[in-house]
N, C-alpha and C positions, 0 to 999 in steps of 0.2 A: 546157806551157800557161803563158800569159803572168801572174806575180803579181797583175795587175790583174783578168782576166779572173777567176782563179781566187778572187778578196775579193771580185768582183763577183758571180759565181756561191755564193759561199756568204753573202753578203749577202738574196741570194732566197731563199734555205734559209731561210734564219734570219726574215726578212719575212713568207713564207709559213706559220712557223709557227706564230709569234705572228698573225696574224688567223683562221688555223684556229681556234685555242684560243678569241679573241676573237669570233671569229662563232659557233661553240655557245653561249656563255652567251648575247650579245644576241639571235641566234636562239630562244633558248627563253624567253626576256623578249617577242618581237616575236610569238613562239604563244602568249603566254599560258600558259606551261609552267615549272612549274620544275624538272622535270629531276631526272635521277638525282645521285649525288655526280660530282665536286664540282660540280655547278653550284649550287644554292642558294648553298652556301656563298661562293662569288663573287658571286654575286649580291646577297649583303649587302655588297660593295661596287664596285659596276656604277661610281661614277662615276670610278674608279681601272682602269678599262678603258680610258681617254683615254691613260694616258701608253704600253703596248704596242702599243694600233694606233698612237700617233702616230710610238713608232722604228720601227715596220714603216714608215708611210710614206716615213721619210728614207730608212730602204733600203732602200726599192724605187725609190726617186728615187736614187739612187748605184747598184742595179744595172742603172738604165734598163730597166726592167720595166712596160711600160706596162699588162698587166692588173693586177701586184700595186698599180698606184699606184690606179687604178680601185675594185678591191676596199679597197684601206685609206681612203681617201675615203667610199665608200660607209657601211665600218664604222665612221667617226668622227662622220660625218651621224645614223646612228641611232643610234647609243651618249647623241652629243649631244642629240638628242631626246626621249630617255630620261633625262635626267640632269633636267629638268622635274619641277617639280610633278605629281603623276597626278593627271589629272578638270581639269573647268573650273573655275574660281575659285567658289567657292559666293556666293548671295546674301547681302546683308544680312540677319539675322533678322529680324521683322517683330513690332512692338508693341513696348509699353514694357518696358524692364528692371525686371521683379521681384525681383530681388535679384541679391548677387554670391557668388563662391565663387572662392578657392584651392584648387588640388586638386595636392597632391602624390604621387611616385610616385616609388619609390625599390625597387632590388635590393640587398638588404646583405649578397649573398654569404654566404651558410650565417649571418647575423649578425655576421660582422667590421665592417662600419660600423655598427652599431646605435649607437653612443655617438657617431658623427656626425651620423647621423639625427635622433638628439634634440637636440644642439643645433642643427640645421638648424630644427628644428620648432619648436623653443622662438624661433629666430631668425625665423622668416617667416610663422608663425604661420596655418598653411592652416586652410580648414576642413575641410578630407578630405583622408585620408592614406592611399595603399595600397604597403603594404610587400611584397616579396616576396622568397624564400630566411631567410624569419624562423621559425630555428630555436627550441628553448624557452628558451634562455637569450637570445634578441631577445624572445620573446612576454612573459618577466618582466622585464624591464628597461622595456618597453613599458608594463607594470603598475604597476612600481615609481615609474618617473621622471618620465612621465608624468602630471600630476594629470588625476583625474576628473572636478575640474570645468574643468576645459578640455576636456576630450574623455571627457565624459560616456556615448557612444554605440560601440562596439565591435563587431567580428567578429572574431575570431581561431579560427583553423585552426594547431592547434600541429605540427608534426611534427619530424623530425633534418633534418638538411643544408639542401635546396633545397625542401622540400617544404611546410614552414609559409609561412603568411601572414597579412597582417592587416589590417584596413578601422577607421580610429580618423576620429570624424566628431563635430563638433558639433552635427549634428541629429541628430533619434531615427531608428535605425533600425527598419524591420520587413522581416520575413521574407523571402528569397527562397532557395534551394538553392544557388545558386551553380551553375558550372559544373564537370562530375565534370571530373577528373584525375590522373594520379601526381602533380602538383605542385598543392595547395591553389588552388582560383581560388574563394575567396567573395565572397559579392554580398549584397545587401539592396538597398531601395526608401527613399525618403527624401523628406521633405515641405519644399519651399523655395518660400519667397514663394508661396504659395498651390497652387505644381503638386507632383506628385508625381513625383520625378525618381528613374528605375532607375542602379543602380549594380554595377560589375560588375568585378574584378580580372580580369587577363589575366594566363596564365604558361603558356604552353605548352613544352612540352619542349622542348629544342633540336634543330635538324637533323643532328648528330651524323651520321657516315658508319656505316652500319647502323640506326639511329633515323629516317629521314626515314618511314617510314609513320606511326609515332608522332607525329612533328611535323605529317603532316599532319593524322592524327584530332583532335587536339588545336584546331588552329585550323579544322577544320572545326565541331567543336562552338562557338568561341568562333563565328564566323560565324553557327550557330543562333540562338544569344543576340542577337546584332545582329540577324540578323532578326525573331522576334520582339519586338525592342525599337523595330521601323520603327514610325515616326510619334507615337513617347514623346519625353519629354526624359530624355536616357541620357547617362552618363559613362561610358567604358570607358577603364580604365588599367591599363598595369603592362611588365613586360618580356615581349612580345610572340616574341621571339626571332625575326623576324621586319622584313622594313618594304617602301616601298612597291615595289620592284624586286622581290617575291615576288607570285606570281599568286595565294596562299593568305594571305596579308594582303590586297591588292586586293577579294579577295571579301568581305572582311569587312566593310571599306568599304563595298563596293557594296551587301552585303546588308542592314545598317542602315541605306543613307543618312548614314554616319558622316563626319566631319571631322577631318584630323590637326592638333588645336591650335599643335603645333611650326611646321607652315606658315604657319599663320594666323596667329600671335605673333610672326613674324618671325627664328623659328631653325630653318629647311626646311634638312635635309641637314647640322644640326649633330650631330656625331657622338656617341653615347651608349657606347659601346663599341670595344672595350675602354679603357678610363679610360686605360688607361698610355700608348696609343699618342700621340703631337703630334699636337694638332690643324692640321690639319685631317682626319688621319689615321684611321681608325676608321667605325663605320655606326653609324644613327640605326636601333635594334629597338626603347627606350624610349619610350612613347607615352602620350597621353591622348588618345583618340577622345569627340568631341561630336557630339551630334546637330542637328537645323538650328534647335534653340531658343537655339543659344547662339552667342555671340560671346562674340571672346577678345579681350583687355586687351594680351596680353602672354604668353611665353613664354621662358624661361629654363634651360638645365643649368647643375646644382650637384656639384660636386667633394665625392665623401665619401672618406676613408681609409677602406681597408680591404675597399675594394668593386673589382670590375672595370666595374663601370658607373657613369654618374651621373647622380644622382638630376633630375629634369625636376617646376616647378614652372612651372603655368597661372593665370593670370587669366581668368575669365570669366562674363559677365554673361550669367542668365538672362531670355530676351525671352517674354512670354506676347500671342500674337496674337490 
């Protein structure tokens, strides 16, 4: 066999098997499915599917392979389609802004960034703060460093590792359960500019290979909460472990009526995880979901030491129509 033929023929090998691999995840994105392992896991980052279908394209173009060149076209079309915003552009809120709010939301990894966190906090000064992985020496440091009267109003769920968490607000909070979990997700309701706006931590388990049933109860329950939160003014934040290339974040979305702020603030598809990688490298599972009383100012990630994620800081003006 001639060496051309034989590079050319293992050129389609190789084309063919990269869009296999490529067409089950977007396949289970295009069902609405996310799939056993590994696809989740890919699927947090779907828009790094461009660069394997696109060397399958070149060779299947150098093995002159007219259905792989068909097929990898095909899978670049929909991959690229996919690499969108999900949903239509939401409206304008409607009525005047009754107040404003900073709402930050930060992972401190078992509490290794908790001493950036505070100076983050102390530096942009939000008015709601939901930390999550804040083990008890983050929930005392939180206590210690922290003044009261700057953040008079509290939730803290202490636990070891990943499991605590914490809601630090300058309005008063009152009661709500929160969302059960292995990982702390607490919540309260909160009184701003005249409306009473639900607030709600996200931390669902990660989709870990043996864990995806887990990860899905988890974000099915945070999904409840967004449903029953339809047609309130609702904040939901936190590390989602999750984002919008999973069919089990989308319902969350859809079941609230929720908004990804990151969108709307003008950082869509800026990456939250893992910190270390260059960006542009990494996925967006870090979120603040609003409901359609608000409009966002602005959105920003923040670089902490010590964390594998970083921390995500909203602007947003509440509309009362």
């Amino acid at each position: 066999m001639e060496p051309g033929i034989a590079g050319r023929r293992a050129a389609a090998w190789i084309a063919g098997a990269l869009l296999a691999a490529v067409s089950v995840v977007v396949g289970c994105r295009a069902l609405d499915a996310d799939g056993p392992t590994p696809v989740p896991q890919l699927l947090a980052f779907l828009p790094w599917l461009l660069l394997p279908a696109g060397a399958a394209l070149l060779l299947a173009a150098w093995a002159r392979r007219r259905t792989l060149l068909v097929w990898a076209l095909v899978v670049l079309a929909v991959t690229g389609w996919y690499v969108q915003p999900y949903g239509p552009e939401p409206a304008p809120p409607l009525g005047p802004v009754v107040a404003r709010l900073d709402v930050l939301t930060a992972n401190v990894e078992f509490g290794r960034a908790t001493p950036d966190l505070i100076a983050a906090v102390r530096r942009e000064r939000p008015d709601i703060v939901f930390v999550q992985e804040c083990e008890r020496t983050c929930s005392a440091a939180l206590a210690s460093e922290l003044s009261r009267r700057d953040y008079p109003y509290r939730r803290v769920v202490e636990g070891d590792l990943a499991a605590g968490s914490a809601i630090l607000s300058v309005h008063p909070l009152s009661g709500t359960g929160g969302i059960p979990g292995v990982l702390a997700m607490p919540g309260a309701d909160t009184k701003v500019g005249g409306s009473t706006v639900r607030l709600q931590l996200a931390h669902p388990l990660p989709p870990v290979p043996g864990g995806l049933d887990a990860w899905r109860a988890d974000l099915a329950r945070v999904r409840d909460w967004a449903a029953g939160s339809r047609g309130t003014p609702a904040v939901l934040a936190g590390d989602f472990n999750a984002g919008q290339d999973h069919a089990a974040f989308r319902g969350v979305l859809d079941a609230g009526g929720l908004h990804d702020s990151a969108r709307l603030g003008g950082a869509f598809r800026t990456p939250s995880w893992p910190a270390a990688a260059p960006r542009p490298l990494g996925a967006q599972i870090d979120h603040v979901l609003v409901s359609d009383d608000f409009g966002v100012r602005g959105a920003r990630f923040l670089d902490l030491r010590g964390t594998d994620h970083r921390a995500l800081i909203v602007g947003l003006d509440l509309h009362k129509g």
